[in-house]
N, C-alpha and C positions, 0 to 999 in steps of 0.2 A: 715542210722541208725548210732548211737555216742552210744559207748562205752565207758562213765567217770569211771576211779577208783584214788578214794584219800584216801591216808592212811599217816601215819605219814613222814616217809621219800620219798613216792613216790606220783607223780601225773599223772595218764596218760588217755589219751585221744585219741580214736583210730577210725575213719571213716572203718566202715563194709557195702558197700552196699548190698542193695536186694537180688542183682544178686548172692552174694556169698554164698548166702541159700544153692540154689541148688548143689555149688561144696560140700557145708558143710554135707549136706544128703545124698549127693553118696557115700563120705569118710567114713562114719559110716557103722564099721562093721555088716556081719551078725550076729555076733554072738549077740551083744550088743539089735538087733533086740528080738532075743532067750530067752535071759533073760526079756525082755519084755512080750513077748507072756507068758509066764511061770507066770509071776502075772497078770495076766488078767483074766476076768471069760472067762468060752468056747466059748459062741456065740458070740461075737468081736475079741478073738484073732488071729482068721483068716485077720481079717485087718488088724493087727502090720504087714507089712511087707516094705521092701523098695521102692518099686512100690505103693504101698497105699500112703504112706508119700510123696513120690515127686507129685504125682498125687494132691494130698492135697493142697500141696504147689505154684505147680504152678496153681491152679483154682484159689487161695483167694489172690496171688500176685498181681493182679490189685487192692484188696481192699483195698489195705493199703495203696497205695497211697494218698489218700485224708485226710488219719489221720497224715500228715508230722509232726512231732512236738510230738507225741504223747508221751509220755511217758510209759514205758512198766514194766519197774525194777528202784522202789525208796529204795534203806536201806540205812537206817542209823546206825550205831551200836554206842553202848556208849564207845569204846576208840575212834572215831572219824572216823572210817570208813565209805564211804562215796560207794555208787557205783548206777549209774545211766545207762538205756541202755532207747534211745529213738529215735523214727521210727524217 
């Protein structure tokens, strides 16, 4: 996965592989979980949890594979901001 951000005085460009989901998902407090659960209707908010999500995650990680290339996040904004993230 590529992480491009261009803005006037910066350009940066940052390799995040796959694998780093999973550290990305553990890091994420419970509480941030909470606040989730909390705007959800009742019968799904029992899934918001960290176990749900990793669970989630590592089933559908094989599918992404095959979409190398993909593109995920295009903006563009009108002072010239630019940011791209693509599998």
């Amino acid at each position: 996965m590529w992480i491009r951000i261009r803005t006037e005085g910066v350009n940066f460009a940052m390799p995040a592989p796959l694998s780093m989901v999973s550290f990305a998902l553990r890091a994420i407090p419970e509480a941030a979980f909470e606040k989730m659960r909390q705007k959800t209707a009742p019968p799904y908010d029992e899934l918001i949890n960290k176990e749900t999500i990793c669970f989630f995650w590592q089933e559908c990680r094989d599918s992404l594979r095959p979409y190398k290339g993909l593109e995920l996040v295009h903006v563009e904004a009108a002072d010239g901001t630019f940011v791209s993230i693509r599998l």
